[in-house]
C-alpha positions in Angstrom: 134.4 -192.8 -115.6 133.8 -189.6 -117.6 136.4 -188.1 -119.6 137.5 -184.5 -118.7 136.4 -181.7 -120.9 139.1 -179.4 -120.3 142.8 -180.6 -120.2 144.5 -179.3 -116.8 146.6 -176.4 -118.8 143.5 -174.9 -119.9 141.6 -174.8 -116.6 144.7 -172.5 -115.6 144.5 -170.6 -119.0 140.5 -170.1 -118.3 141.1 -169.0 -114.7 144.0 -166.6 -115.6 141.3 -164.3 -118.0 139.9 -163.2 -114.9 143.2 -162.0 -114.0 143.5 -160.0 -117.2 140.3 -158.3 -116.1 137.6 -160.0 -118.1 134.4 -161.2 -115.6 133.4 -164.5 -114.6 130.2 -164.2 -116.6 131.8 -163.5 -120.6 134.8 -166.1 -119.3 132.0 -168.9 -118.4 129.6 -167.8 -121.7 132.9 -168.4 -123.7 133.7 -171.6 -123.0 130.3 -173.1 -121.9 130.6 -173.5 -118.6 128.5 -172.8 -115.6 129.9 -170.2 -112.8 130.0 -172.7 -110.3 132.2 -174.5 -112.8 134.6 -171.5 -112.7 134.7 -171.3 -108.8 134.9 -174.9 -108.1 138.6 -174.9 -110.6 139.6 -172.0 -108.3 139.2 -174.1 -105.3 141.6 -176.6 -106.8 
């Protein structure tokens, strides 16, 4: 099985930045991760 990238307390620090104001587009180019990435997390 593949090993997680992120730990689960950093998903929810990466989804909070959009709170803060930042868009999904610098938040995903930051950390390397796709968009689709980001919304699938905010499903969970």
């Amino acid at each position: 099985m593949k090993q997680a990238r992120f730990t689960e307390s950093q998903i929810m620090a990466i989804l909070k930045q959009q709170d803060n104001g930042q868009t999904v587009t610098k938040i995903t180019r930051e950390h390397g991760i796709s968009e689709a990435t980001f919304y699938n997390w905010r499903v969970l």
